[in-house]
C-alpha positions in Angstrom: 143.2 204.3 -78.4 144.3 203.0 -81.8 145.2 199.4 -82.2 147.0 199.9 -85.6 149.2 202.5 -86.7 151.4 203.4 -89.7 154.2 205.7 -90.1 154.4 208.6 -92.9 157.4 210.8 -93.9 157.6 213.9 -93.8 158.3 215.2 -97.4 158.0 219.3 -96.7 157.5 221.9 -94.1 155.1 224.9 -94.4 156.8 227.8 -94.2 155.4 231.5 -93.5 151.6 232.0 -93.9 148.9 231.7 -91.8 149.8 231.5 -87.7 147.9 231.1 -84.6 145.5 228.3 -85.0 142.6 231.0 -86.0 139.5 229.3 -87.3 138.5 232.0 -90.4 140.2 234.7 -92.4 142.8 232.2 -94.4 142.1 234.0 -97.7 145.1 235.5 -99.7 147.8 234.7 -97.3 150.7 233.2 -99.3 153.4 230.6 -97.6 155.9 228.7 -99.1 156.2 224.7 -98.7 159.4 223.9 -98.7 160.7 220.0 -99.3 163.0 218.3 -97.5 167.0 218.0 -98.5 165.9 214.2 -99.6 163.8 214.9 -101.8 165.7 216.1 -105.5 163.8 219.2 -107.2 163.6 217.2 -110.3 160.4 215.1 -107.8 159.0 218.4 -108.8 159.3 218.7 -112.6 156.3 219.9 -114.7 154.4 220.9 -111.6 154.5 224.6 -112.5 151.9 223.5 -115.3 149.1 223.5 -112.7 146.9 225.6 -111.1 146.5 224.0 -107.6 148.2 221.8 -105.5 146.3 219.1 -103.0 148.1 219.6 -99.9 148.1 216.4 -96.8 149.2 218.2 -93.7 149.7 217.3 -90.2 147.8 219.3 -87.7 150.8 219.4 -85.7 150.3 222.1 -83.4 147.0 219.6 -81.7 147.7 216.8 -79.5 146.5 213.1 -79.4 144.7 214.2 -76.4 143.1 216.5 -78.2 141.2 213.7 -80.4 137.6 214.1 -79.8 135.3 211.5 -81.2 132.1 211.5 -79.8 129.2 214.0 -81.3 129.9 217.8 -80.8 128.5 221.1 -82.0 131.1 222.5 -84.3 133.0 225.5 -82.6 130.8 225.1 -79.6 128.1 226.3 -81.1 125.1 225.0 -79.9 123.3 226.7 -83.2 124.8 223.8 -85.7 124.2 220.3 -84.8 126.2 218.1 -82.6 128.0 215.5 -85.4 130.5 212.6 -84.4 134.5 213.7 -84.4 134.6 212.5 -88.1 132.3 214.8 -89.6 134.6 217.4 -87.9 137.5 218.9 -90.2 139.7 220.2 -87.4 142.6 218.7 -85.3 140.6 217.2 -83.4 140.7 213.8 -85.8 142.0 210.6 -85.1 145.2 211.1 -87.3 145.0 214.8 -87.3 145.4 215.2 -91.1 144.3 217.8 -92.7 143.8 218.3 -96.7 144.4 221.4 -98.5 143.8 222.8 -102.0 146.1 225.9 -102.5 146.8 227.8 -105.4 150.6 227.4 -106.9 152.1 231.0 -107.7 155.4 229.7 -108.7 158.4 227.4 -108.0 161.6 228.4 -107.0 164.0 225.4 -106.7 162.7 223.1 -103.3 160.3 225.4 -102.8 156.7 225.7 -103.7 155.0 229.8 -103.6 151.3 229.1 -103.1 148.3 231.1 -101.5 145.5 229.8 -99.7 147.2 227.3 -97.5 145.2 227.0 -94.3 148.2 224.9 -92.7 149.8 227.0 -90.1 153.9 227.9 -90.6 155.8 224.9 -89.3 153.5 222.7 -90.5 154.8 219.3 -91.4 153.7 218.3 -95.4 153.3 214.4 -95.7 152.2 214.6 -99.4 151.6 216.8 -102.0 150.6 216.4 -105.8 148.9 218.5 -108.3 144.9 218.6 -108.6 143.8 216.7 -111.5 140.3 217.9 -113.0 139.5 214.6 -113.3 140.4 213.3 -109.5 137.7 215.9 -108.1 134.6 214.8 -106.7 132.0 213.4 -109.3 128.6 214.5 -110.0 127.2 217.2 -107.7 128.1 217.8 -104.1 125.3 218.7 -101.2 126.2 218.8 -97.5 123.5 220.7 -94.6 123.2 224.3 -94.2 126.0 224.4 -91.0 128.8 223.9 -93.0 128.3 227.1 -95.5 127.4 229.2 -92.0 130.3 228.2 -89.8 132.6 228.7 -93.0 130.9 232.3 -93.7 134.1 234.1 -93.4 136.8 230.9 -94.1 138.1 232.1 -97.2 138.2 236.0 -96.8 141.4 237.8 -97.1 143.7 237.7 -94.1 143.8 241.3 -93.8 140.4 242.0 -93.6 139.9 240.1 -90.1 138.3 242.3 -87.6 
């Protein structure tokens, strides 16, 4: 489909958390991301400092024939508008990465305590670094109504799914 490609490492593995592909209830669920023997701890001095951690991910569990491009409703729903694949934050990209923000509880040698990681356990980590104030998006964000709908219930606890 693709006539280039490049190749990442993989640099940690999500472990524990969230499970089962579910689209909502991520909230409060805590995992640990745990790097690979390669990697010395010391890659990870000073990052207890910070609040959050930006998180690249692999959606691992999809499947290159998964990788839907043309427009679609999002979840099927024919309520929200049909938008091309890349407007779509799902597996269902071209390189199936996904980008979290979770919050960094505490670090215990190789691996990294956090809460709020949407990536599912097993999840291969390609990167990881700490979120810089400053690196955020500048000036205000806006985006249509579907988004805030169809993400209603995203971030509510875990334990509070129906």
């Amino acid at each position: 489909m693709f006539d280039q490609h490049i190749q990442l490492p993989v640099i940690a593995t999500v472990v524990g958390g969230q499970t089962g592909r579910l689209d909502d209830y991520k909230g409060g669920v805590e995992s640990i991301i745990r790097l690979v023997p390669s990697i010395p701890e010391s890659a990870l001095q000073g990052i207890e400092e910070f609040s959050h951690l930006e998180v690249v991910w692999h959606f691992s569990l999809g499947s290159d024939n998964d990788v839907e491009l043309e427009p679609r409703s999002p979840r099927g729903n024919p309520d929200w508008p049909a938008t091309g694949g890349l407007v779509h934050r799902n597996h269902r990209r071209p390189a199936r990465i996904g980008i979290s923000y979770p919050r960094l509880l505490r670090v215990e040698g190789r691996d990294l305590h956090v809460t709020d990681l949407d990536a599912d356990a097993g999840t291969p980590v390609i990167d990881l670094a700490p979120v810089f104030q400053e690196m955020l998006p500048r000036g205000p964000v806006h985006q249509p109504k579907w988004p805030t709908d169809m993400l209603r219930n995203y971030w509510k606890r875990a334990d509070e799914r129906p």
